[in-house]
N, C-alpha and C positions, 0 to 999 in steps of 0.2 A: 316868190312872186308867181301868180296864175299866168299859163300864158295868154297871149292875143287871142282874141278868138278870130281876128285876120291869120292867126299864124299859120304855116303851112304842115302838112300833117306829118309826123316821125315817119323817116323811110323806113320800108320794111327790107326787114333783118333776114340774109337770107346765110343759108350753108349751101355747099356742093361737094356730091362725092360722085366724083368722076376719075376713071380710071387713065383715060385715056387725056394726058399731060396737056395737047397741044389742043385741044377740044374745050378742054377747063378754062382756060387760060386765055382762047377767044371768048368766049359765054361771062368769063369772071371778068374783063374789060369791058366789055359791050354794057353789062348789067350798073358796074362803078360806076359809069358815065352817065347813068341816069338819074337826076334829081330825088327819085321816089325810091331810088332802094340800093343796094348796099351786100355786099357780097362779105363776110366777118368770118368767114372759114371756109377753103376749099380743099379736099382730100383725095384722096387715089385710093383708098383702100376702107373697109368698115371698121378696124378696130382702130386706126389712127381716127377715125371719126365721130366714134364713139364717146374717144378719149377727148376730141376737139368739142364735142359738144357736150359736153358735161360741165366745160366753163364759160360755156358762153349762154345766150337767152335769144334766140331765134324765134323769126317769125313765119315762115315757111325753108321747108328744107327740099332739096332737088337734090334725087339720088337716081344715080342708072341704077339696071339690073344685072347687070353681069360684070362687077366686080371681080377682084380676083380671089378674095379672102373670103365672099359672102354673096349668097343671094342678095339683092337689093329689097327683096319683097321681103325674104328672112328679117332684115333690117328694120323693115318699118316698127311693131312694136316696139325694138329696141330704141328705136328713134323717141317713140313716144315715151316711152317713159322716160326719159333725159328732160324730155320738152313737149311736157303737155299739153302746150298751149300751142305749138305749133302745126301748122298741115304740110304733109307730105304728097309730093310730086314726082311721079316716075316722069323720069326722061330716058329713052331706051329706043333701038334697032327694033325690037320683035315688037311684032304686030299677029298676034293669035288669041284665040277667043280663053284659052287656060292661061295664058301670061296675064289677059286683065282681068279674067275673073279672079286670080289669085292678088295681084293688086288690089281691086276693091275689097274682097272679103280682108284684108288685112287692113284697110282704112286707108288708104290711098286717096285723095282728095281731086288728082286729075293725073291724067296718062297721055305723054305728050311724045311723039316720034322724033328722035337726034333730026331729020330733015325738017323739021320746024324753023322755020326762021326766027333769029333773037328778038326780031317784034314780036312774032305770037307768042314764044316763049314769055316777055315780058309781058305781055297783058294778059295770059295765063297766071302768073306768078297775084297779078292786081286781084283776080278773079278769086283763088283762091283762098288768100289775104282776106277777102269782102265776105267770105263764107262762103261759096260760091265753091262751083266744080269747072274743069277745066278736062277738055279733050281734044286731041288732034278728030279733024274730021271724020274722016274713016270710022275710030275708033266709038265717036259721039251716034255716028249713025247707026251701027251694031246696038247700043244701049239704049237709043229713041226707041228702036224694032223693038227690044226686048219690052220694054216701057210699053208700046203700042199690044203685044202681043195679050199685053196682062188683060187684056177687055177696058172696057168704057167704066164699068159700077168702080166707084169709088171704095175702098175700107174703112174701115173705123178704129180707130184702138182707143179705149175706154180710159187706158192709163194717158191721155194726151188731150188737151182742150179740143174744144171745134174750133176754135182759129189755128191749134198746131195742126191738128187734121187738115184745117182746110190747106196752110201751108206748105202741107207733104202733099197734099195733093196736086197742087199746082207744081213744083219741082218734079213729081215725078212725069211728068211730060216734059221734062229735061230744060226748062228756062231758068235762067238767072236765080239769085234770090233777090235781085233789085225788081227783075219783072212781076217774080212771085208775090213779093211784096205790095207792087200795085196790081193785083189783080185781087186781092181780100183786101186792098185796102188800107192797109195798113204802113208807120214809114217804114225806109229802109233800117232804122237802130232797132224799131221795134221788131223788125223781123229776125235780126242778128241775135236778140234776144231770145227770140220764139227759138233759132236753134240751140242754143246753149241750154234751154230747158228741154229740147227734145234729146240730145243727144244725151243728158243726164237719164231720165227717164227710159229711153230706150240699150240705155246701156253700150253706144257706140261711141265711135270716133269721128267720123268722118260722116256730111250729109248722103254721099254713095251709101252706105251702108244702113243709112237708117230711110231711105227710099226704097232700100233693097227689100230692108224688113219690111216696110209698112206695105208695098207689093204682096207681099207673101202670106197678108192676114184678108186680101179681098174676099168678098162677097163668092159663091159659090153660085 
């Protein structure tokens, strides 16, 4: 039986690996109790998490970084390849320009400070789910600067349509992909689309990463 098309949308599937017991455990109740999403595994350490996500099918995963067992950043490929369909979410104390540049290049999808409140964490979580990136303030504002410093001329990359181009274009001024979306034009399925053929093509994970690349082919 197809479902309703009034029906409401499958909550998104999430994991946690958080070290700290009492921390998890407010974040894992707060998140239950939301209609739209769903906590299927929480862990303390990277190799019990490993092991937890290998049976499950997640849809975004939220991991601190200083585990006891692991990097969290060391973590993320590992995560990926479990669940490739999933985006990864640092939730973490540090706030320095090598903690998130090490995030992003690893595919990190948003970088959120434990002082976050479980609202922003939760619409963070929406955001990322949507294709979409997710930062604590601070953090988002460091990445605009970088974004801004790149100059006005737009790049090109040859291997990507002019609507992927135009696409990466407008995310890398750091907006939505819903905004990005109506800014070329186009809906929001079609743009969820445009990234899944970028991220094939460009050989990434994460839209950070392939904003990062397409930055780094500008005009001279």
């Amino acid at each position: 039986m197809n479902p309703s098309p009034n029906a409401a949308p499958a909550p998104i599937r999430l994991a946690l690996i958080e070290d700290s017991v009492a921390y998890a455990a407010e974040l894992t109740t707060f998140l239950n109790q939301l209609p739209d999403m769903g906590v299927l595994g929480a862990y303390t350490e990277a190799k019990a998490a490993l092991a937890g996500l290998a049976k499950l099918t997640v849809d975004v995963v939220i991991s601190d970084i200083g585990l006891p067992d692991c990097s969290g950043i060391e973590l993320i490929p590992k995560i990926r390849a479990l669940q490739p369909q999933a985006e990864v979410m640092m939730l973490t104390v540090f706030e320095n320009d090598e903690v998130i540049n090490q995030a992003l290049e690893m595919g990190a999808s948003g970088f959120l400070l434990k002082r976050s409140s479980p609202e922003e964490i939760a619409a963070s979580l929406r955001r990322v789910h949507q294709g979409g990136v997710a930062f604590s303030d601070t953090i988002a504002q460091r990445i605009l600067t970088f974004f801004r410093e790149r100059g006005e001329r737009r790049p090109y990359l040859p291997a990507l349509t002019p609507q992927e181009n135009r696409l990466l274009g407008a995310l890398s001024d750091g907006v939505s992909l819903k905004v990005a979306a109506g800014q070329i034009g186009v809906t929001y399925e079609s743009a969820r689309t445009y990234t899944r053929s970028i991220y094939r093509k460009m050989a990434v994970n994460s839209m950070v990463q392939a904003v990062r690349l397409y930055l780094q082919h500008r005009p001279d």
